[in-house]
C-alpha positions in Angstrom: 65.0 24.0 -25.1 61.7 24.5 -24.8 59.6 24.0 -28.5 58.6 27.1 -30.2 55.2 27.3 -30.9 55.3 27.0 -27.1 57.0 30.0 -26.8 53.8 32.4 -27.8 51.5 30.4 -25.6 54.1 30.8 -22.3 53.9 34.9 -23.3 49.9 34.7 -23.1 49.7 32.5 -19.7 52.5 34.8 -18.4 49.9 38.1 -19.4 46.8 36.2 -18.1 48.9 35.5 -14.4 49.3 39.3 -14.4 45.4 39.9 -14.9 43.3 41.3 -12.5 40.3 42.3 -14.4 37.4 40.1 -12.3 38.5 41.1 -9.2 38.5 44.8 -10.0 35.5 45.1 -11.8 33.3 42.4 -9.2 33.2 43.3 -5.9 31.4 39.9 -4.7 34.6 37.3 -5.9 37.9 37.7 -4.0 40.9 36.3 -4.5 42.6 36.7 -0.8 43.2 33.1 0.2 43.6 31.4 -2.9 46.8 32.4 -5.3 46.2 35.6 -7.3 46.6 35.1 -11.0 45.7 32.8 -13.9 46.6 29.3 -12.9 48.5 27.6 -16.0 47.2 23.8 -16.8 49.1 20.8 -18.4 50.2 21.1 -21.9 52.3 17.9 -22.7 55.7 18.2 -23.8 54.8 16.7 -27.4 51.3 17.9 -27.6 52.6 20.6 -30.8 54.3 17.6 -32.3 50.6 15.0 -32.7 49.2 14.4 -35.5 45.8 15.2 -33.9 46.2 18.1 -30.9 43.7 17.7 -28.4 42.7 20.1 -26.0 40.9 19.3 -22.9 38.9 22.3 -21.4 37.6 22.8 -17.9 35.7 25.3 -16.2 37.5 27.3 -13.2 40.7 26.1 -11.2 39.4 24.5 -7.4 40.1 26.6 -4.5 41.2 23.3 -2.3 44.4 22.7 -4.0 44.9 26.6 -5.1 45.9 28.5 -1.8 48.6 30.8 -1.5 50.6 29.5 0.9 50.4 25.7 -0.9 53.2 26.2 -4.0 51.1 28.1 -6.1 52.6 31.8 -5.6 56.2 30.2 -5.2 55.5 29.0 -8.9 53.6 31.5 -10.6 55.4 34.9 -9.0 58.7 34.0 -10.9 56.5 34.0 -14.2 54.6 36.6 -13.8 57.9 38.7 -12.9 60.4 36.8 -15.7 61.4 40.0 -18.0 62.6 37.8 -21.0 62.2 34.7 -22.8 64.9 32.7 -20.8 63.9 33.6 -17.8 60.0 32.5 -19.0 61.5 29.2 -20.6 62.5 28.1 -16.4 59.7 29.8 -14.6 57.4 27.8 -16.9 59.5 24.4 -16.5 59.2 24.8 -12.5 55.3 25.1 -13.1 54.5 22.1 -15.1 56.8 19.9 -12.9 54.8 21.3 -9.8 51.9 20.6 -11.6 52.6 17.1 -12.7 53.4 16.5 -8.6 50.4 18.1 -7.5 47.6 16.5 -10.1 47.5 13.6 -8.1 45.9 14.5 -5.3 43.2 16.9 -7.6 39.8 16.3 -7.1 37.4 14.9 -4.1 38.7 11.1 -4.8 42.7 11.0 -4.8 43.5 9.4 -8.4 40.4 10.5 -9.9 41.8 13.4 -12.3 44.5 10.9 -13.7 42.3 8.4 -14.1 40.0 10.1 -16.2 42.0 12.1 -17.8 45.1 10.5 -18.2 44.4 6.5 -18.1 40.8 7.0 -19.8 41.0 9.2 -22.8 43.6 7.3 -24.9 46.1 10.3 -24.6 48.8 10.2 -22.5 50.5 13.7 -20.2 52.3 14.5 -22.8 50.2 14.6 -25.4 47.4 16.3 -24.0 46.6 20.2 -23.3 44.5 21.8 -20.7 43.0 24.8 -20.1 40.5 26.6 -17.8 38.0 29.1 -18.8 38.0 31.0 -16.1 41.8 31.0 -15.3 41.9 32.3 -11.8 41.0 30.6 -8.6 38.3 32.2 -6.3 37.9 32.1 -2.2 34.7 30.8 -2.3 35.2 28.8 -6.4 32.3 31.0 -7.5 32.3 31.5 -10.7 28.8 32.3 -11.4 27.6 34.7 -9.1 29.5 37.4 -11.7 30.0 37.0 -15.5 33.9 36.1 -15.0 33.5 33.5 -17.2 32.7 36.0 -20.4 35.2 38.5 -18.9 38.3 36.0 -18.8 37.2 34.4 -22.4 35.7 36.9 -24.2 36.6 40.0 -22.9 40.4 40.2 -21.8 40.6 37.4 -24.1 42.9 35.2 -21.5 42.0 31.6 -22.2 40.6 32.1 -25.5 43.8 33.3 -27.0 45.4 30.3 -25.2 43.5 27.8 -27.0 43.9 29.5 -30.1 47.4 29.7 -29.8 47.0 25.8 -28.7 45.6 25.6 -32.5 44.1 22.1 -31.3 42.2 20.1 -34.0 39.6 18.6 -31.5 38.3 20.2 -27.9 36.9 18.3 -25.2 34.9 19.8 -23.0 34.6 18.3 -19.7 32.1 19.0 -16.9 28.1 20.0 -18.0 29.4 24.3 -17.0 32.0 24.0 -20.1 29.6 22.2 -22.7 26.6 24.9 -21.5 29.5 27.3 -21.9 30.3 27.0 -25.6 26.9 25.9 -26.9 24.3 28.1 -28.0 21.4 28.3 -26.3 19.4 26.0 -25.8 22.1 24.0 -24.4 22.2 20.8 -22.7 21.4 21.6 -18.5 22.6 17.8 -17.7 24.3 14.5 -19.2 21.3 12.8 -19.1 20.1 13.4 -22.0 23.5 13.4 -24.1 24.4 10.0 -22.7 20.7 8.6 -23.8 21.4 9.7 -27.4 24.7 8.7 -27.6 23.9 5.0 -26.2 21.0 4.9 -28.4 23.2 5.6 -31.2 25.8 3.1 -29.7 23.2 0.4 -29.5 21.8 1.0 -33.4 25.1 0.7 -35.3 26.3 -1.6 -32.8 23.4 -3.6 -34.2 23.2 -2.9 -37.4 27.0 -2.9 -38.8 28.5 -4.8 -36.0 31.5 -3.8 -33.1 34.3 -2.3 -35.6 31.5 0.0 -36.8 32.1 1.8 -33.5 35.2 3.0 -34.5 34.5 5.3 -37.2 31.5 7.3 -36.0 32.1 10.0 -33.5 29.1 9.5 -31.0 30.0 12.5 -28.8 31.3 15.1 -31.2 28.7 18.1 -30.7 28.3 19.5 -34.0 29.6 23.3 -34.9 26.0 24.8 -35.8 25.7 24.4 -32.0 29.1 26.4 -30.8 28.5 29.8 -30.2 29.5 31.8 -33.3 31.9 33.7 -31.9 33.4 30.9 -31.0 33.5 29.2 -34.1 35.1 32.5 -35.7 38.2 32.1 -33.5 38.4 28.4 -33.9 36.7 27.5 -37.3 39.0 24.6 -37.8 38.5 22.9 -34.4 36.0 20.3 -33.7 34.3 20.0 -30.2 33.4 16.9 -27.7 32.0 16.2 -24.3 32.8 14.2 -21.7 32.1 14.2 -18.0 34.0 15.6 -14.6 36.7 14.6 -13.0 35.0 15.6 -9.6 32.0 13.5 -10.5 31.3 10.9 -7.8 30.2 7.3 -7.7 27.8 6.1 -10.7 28.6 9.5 -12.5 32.1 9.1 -12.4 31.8 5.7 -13.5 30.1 7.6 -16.7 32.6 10.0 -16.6 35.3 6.9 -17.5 33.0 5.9 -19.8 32.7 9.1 -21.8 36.1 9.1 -21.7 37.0 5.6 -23.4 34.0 6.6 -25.6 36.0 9.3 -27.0 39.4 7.3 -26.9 37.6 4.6 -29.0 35.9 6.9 -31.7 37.7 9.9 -31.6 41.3 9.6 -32.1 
């Protein structure tokens, strides 16, 4: 029996497999290799049931690991086609099991996405969410060349409603397109800078009030007045947090892992 304050969210990723919006109204994104339809994420069996909900949000699903003929349509078709709440409750099931087989092998580094995700953030599978922004794969994972990102969010409403319905009480955005994505502009173009003020930060209490001190302030928490306020309107409870990319190679993915502990030590 699946929990229900799932069941609303299963409803809204079964409407947002169905959409088609981006690829009618942008002629210059296809979706003809990859699957066609909103690509559901993780959302651990407990993750209604913590104390503290945390969502982790991403920018676009990967085209490597998305094509049709690789699971995905098997998956999603019976979803998109269920006609009642039973016959969501199994098409949903068969999804996050495929998903939990499949997530090892996401990313350019096999191991990398559970690592950072999953090993790093002091949350295990099934307490954490994920969601995309953009919710549909493309052929060519172009996601910038046409405003799909505002279309799927703001306009159809597809992943927003998600993480409403998700209700989380902290958001972690991971990857720079996500954080640029919710901020209001001027917003941060790299890490480089938000890494240099958090470890300055780190280094001055750290020095001042001594290791446990660590533990109580939140040194990557980006600060409401810099959401976009349209975002804050749907989700004026929720706060919000960076980290880095899963795909993030070599010296940044080390950073990555240490955004990530960063967050597990201050922010839980």
């Amino acid at each position: 029996m699946i929990e229900k304050s799932l069941v609303n969210t299963i409803t809204l990723h079964q409407n947002a497999a169905n959409c088609n919006s981006c690829f009618k109204k942008f002629s210059n994104i296809s979706h003809d290799v990859v699957v066609k339809g909103a690509q559901p994420r993780s959302i651990g069996k407990n993750y209604f049931s913590q104390k503290i909900r945390v969502c982790l949000v991403l920018i676009n699903p990967g085209a490597a690991h998305t094509q049709s003929d690789e699971g995905w349509d098997e998956y999603l078709t019976p979803l998109k086609q269920s006609k009642n709440k039973e016959e969501r409750e199994i098409a949903w099931k068969n999804i996050q099991d495929f998903i939990e087989r499949e997530e090892p092998d996401w990313g350019r580094i096999r191991g990398n996405w559970e690592k950072l995700y999953y090993q790093s953030l002091g949350l295990s599978k099934e307490q954490l969410a994920m969601v995309n922004i953009m919710m549909c794969a493309e052929d060519n994972n172009d996601y910038q060349s046409s405003p799909t990102l505002d279309e799927c969010f703001f306009k159809q409403r597809r992943s927003l409603d998600i993480i409403k319905a998700l209700n989380p009480h902290k958001v972690i955005l991971s990857g720079i397109e996500p954080i640029k994505f919710f901020c209001r502009k001027p917003s941060p173009s790299s890490f480089v800078a938000l890494r240099e003020k958090r470890n300055i930060h780190w280094n001055r209490v750290l020095e001042a009030k001594g290791e446990d001190s660590l533990q109580k302030i939140e040194f990557q928490r980006i600060n409401n007045s810099k959401i976009k306020e349209e975002i804050i309107t749907e989700l004026p409870d929720t706060k919000f947090y960076w980290i880095g990319h899963y795909a993030a190679r070599h010296v940044k993915y080390d950073e990555a892992i240490e955004d990530a502990e960063t967050f597990a030590l201050s922010s839980l």
